[in-house]
C-alpha positions in Angstrom: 0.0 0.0 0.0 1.7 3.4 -0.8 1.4 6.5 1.3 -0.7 7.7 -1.3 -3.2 6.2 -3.0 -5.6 8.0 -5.6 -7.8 5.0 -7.6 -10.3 6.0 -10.1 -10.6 9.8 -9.0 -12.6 12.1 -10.8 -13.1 15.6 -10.1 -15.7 18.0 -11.3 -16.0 22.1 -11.2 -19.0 24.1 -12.5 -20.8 21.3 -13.1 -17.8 20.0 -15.9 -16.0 16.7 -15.0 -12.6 17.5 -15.2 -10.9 14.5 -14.2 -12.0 11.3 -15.3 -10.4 8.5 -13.5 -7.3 9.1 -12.4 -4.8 6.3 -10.8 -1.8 7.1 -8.5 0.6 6.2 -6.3 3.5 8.2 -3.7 5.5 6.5 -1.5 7.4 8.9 1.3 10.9 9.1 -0.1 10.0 9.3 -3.4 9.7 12.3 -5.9 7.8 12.0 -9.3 6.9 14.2 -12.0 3.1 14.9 -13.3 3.3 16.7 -16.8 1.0 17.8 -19.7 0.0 20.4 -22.3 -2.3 23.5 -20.6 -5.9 22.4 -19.9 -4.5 18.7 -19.4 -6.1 18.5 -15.5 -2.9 18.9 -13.8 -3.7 21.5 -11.5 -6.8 20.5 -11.0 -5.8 16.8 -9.3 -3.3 19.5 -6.8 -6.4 21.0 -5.7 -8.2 18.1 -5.3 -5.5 16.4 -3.0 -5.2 19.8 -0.8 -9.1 19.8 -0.8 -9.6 23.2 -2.7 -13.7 23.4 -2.0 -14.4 24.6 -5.6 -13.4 21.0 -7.1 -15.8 18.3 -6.3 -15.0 14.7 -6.2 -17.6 12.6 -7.9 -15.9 9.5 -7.7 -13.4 7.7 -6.8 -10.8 7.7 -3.7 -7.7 9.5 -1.9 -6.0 7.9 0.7 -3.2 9.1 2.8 -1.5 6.7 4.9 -4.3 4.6 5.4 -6.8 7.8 6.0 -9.1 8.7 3.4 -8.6 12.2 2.6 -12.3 12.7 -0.1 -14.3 14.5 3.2 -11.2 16.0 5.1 -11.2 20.0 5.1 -8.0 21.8 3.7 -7.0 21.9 7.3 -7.3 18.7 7.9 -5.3 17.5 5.5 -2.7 19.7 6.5 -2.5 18.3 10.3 -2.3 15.3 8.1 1.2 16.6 7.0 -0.4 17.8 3.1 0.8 20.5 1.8 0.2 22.4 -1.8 2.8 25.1 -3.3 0.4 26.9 -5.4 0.5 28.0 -9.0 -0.6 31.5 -8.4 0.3 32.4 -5.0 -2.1 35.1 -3.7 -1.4 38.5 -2.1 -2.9 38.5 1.9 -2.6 42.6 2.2 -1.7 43.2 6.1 -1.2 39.9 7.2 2.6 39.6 8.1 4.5 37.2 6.7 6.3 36.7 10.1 2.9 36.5 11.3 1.3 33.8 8.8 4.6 31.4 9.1 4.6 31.5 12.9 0.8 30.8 12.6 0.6 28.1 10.5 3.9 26.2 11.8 1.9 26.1 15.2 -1.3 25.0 13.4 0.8 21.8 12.5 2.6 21.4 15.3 1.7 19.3 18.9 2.9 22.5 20.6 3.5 26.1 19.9 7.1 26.7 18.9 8.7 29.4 21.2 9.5 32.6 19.4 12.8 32.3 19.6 13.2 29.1 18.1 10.7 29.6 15.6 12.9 33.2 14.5 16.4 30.6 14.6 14.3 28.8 12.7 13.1 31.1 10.1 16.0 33.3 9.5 18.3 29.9 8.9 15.3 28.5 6.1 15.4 32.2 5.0 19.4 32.2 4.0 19.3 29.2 2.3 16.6 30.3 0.0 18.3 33.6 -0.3 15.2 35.1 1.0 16.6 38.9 2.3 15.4 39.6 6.1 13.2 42.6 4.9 10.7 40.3 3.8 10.0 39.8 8.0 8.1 43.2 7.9 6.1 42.3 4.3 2.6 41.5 4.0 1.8 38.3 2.4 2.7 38.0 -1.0 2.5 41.7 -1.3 4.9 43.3 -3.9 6.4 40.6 -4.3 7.7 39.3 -7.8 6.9 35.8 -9.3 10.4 34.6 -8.2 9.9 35.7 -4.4 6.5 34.2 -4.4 7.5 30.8 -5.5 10.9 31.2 -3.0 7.6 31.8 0.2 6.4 28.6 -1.2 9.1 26.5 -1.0 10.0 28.5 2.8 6.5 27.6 4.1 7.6 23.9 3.2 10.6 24.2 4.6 9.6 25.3 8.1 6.3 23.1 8.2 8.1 19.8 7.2 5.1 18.4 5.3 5.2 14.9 5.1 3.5 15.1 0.9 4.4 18.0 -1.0 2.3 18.8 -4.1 4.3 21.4 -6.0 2.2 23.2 -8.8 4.2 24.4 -11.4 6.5 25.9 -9.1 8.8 27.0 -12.2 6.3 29.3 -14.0 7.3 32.6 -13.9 11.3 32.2 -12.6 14.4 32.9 -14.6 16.9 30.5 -14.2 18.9 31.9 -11.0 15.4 31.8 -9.2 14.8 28.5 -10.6 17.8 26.9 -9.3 17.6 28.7 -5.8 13.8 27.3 -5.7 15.5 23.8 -7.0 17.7 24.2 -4.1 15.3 24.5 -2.0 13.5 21.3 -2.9 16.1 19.1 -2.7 17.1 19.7 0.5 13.5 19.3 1.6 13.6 15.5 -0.1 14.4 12.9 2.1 12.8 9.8 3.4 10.0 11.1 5.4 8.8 13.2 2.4 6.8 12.1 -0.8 6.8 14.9 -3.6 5.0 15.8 -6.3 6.1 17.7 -8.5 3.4 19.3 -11.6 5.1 21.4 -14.6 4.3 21.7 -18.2 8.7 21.2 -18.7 11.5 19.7 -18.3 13.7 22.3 -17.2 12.8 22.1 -13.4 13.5 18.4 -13.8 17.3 19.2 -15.1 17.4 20.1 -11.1 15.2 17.5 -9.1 15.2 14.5 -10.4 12.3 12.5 -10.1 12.0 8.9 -9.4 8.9 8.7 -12.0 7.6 10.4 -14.8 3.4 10.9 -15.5 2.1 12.6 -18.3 -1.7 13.8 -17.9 -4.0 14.5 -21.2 -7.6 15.4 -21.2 -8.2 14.4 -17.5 -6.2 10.8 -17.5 -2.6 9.9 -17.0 -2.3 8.7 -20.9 2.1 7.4 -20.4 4.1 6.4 -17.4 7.9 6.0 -17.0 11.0 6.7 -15.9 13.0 10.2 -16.2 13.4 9.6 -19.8 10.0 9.8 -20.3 10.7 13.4 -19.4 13.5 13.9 -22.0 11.2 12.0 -24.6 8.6 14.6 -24.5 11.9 17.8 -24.4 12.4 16.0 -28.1 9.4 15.3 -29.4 6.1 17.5 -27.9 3.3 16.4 -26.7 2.2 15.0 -30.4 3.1 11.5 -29.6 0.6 12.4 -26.2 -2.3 13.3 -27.7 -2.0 10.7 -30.6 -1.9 8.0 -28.0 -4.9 9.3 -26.0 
């Protein structure tokens, strides 16, 4: 039994199924890759696993580590150790970031962490991400540039310790000294008591992490599964082959 388990999920929105069965499986320890053209349902199965309330599951099952996550809130899920680096991280005007960290790391946590570990703490994650210290008196995503917003995400991960990382498209929008910082970041995250998975339309992020598997979604299904090479195979070739399969 993996840590994750998602048989036969499908997942509507507005009334339009947008998932139509989808089979997968994440062990801790493990990193794989989910890609696919625009419109392909990626983003929409990251969603579904954090338990975004605007996608309804219609059928099918989640399970994480033996719990069933279909009826768990967002914060559930989370005490759960699931966390979701989002696309299109969103601006929270006067909310500290300081603030929101120290919240949600205590949110997750059997205890609250003293201040003063939980600054230690933050300023070392900080540095490593090449995060600058003026960011402690920033709102929330506010001002801040595509790069900085995907470095947040990756810091939030960093200081909560997830125990499943779903990382949407967490290269969109970064030039390539962001991207390998963000990289970086990721991989010293993996380790055995993480299971990651990472979403992107490219390969490039993957020239970074390496993934144990590669999945390529089309049209609401995982059409191909392989190894890395699969990865490289669609760099050459497109998604053609894809959508001629499918």
């Amino acid at each position: 039994m993996a840590d994750l388990e998602i048989r036969d999920l499908k997942v509507a929105a507005d009334d339009t199924e947008l998932l139509h069965g989808v089979n997968l499986d994440l062990d801790q320890g493990r990193t794989i890759a989910l890609m696919g053209p625009n419109g392909s349902g990626k983003s929409t199965l990251a969603y579904a696993i954090a338990g975004h309330p605007a996608y309804e599951i219609t059928g099918g099952t989640m399970t994480w580590q033996g719990t069933g996550l279909n009826d768990l809130t967002p914060d559930e899920r989370a005490r759960l150790g699931v966390f979701l680096a989002m696309q299109y991280p969103v601006e929270v005007p006067g909310v500290s970031l300081t603030n929101f960290l120290r919240t949600a790391l205590n949110a997750v946590s059997e205890d609250d962490v003293p201040i003063r570990e939980f600054m230690t703490r933050l300023r070392s994650e900080m540095a490593d991400l090449g995060v600058d210290e003026s960011f402690l008196t920033r709102s929330v995503n506010e001002g801040f540039s595509g790069g900085e917003k995907k470095r947040f995400e990756i810091l939030q991960a960093a200081l909560l310790r997830p125990k499943l990382a779903v990382l949407d498209e967490t290269d969109s929008g970064l030039d390539v000294d962001a991207l390998k910082t963000v990289s970086e970041g990721v991989n010293r995250l993996q380790g055995p008591d993480l299971g990651i998975l990472i979403i992107t339309h490219y390969t490039r992020i993957l020239r970074y992490i390496q993934p144990d598997e590669v999945h390529v979604m089309f049209e609401g299904r995982i059409v191909a599964s392989g190894g890395p090479e699969l990865a490289d195979e669609l760099e050459a070739k497109g998604y053609d082959d894809i959508r001629a399969m499918a």
